[in-house]
N, C-alpha and C positions, 0 to 999 in steps of 0.2 A: 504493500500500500504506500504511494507517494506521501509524503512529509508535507502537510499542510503549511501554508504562512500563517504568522503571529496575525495578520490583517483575518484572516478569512476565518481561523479560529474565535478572534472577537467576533468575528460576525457571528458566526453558529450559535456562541450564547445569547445572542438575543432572540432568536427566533424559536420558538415556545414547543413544546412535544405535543400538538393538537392539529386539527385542520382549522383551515384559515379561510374565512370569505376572500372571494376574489377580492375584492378591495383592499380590505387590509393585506391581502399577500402583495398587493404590487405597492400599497403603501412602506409595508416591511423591508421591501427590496428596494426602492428609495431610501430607507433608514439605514441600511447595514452595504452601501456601495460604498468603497475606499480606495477604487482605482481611479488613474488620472484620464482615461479614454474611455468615449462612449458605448458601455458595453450593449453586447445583442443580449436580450429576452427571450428564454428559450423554454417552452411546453414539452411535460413528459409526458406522456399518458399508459399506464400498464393495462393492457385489456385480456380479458376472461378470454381470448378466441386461443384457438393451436394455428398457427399459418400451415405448416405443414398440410392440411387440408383445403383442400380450393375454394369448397364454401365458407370458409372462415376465414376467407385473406380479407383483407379491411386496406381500400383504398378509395381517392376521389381527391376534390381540389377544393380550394375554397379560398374566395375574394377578400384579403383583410381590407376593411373600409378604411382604415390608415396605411393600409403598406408594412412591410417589415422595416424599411429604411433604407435598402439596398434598391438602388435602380440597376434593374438586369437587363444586360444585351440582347436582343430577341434576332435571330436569324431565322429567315421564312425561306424555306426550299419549294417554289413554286414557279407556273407557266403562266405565259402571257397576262392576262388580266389582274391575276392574283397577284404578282407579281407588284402591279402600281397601287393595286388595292393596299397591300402589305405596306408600301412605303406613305402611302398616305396616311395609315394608322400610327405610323411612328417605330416601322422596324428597323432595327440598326442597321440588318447587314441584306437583300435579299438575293436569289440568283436563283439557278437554277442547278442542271447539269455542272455547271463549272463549279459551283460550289461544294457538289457531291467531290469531285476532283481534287479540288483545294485542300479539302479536310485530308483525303486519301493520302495526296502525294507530299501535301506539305506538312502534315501533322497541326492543321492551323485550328485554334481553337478558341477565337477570342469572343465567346457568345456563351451566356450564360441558359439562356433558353432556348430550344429548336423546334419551330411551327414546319411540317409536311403534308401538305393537300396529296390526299389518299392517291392519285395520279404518279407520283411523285416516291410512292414509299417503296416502289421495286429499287429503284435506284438509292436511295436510302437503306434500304436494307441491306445492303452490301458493310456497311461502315458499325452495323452493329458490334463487331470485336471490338471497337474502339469507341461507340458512343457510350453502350450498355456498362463499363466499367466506372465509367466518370457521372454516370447519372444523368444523360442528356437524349438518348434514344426517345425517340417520340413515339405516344402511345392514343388512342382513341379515349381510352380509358382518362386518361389526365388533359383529354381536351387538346392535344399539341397536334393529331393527326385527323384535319379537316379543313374541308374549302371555307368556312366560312373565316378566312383570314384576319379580318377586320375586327370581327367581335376576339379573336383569341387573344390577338397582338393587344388589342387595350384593355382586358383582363388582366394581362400579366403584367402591364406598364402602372397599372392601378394596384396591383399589391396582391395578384392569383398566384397562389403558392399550391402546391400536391403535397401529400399525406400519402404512408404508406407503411403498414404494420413490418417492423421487423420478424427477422425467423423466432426473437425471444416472445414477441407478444407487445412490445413497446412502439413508437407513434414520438417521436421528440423532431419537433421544426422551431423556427424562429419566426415570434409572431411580432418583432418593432426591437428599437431600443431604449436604454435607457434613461434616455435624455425627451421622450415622449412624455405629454403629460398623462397624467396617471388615470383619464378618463379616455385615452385612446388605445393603453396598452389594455384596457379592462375589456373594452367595446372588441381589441383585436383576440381577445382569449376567448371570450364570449361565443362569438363567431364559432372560432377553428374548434373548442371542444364542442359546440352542437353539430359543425358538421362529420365531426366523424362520428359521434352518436346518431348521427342520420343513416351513417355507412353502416349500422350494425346488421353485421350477416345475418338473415333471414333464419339460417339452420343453427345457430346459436343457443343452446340453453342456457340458463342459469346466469349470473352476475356478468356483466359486459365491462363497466366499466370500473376497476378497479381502485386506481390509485391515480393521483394527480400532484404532478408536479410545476412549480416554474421556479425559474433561477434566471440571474445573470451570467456571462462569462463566467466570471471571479467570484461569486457567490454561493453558498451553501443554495440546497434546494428549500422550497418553502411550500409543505403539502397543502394542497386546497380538498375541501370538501364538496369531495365529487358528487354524491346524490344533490346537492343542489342544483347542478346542471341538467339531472335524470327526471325532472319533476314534469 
């Protein structure tokens, strides 16, 4: 186990052995912050599912009404029309074939998100060994593989972030930072755990949502109480 600092140890005693209303958990994390940069706000969530089975994987996307803080590069791999549609929504990078290429031959990867009109995905699909490692492969399922270009790109320019259970059962993104005020990080938590409570697998028994957490960076975790969001 890594050797905590003297800073993050003080923090830990302030923060009490109970669940905490959203509120006061993002008040507390405001209280017990001691780093000089603005740290990211990061949501855990432990769910009842097993991934290992398919009707129990827990995934989907969801619009924080503040954004996390991060402005993401969007690159649209699409044809003719979609193409100026793309850029008029505000895509960073778009092209087509050549781009498929670029990625290929030059290892080029300066785009944090990738939009592919379903036209488009046979030639994409080629770059899977190198997109699927880095998190950037596009998928129907998280909205990135579709003609409607326009609504994706200003989604994700607005703060559409993906969810997606790991193989342990856990769900941690970054929902703002913080340096947000404390009715934006509340409003972006709010959001992201109903939407994956929306995602709850159909074939599911018994307790879904587990445990809850949010922390900063540098900060101990601060458990929230999760059946309030279950109501």
């Amino acid at each position: 186990m890594a050797k905590r600092s003297k800073n993050y140890l003080k923090s830990k005693e302030k923060i009490e052995e109970r669940e905490y209303a959203i509120d006061e958990a993002v008040a507390t994390l405001k209280d017990i912050k001691y780093s000089k940069f603005d740290e990211s706000v990061d949501i855990s969530m432990r769910l009842g599912v097993d991934p290992k089975y398919p009707d129990q994987m827990v995934r989907g996307t969801v619009v924080l009404p503040h954004g996390t803080g991060k402005v993401n590069r969007v690159l649209v791999i699409a044809t003719g029309e979609k193409q100026k549609e793309a850029d008029e929504a505000g895509a960073d990078f778009t092209g087509g074939e050549e781009m498929v290429e670029k990625i290929q031959k030059e290892n080029w990867f300066e785009f944090d998100v990738l939009i592919v009109t379903p036209d488009m995905m046979k030639s994409v699909g080629r770059l899977g060994k190198v997109l699927g490692p880095k998190g950037l492969m596009p998928s129907p399922k998280a909205g990135t593989v579709t003609f409607n270009v326009k609504e994706a790109v200003g989604e994700i320019k607005q703060g559409r972030i993906e969810f997606k259970v790991d193989k342990t059962g856990i769900i941690n993104s970054t929902i703002g930072k913080i340096s947000f005020a404390n009715e934006k990080l509340i409003d972006n938590a709010r959001d992201f755990i109903t939407a994956v409570i929306k995602a709850r697998p159909p074939a599911l028994k018994g307790k879904y949502v587990e445990r809850i957490f949010i922390s900063s960076t540098m900060s101990p975790s601060v458990k929230l109480n999760a059946q309030a969001f279950e109501k």
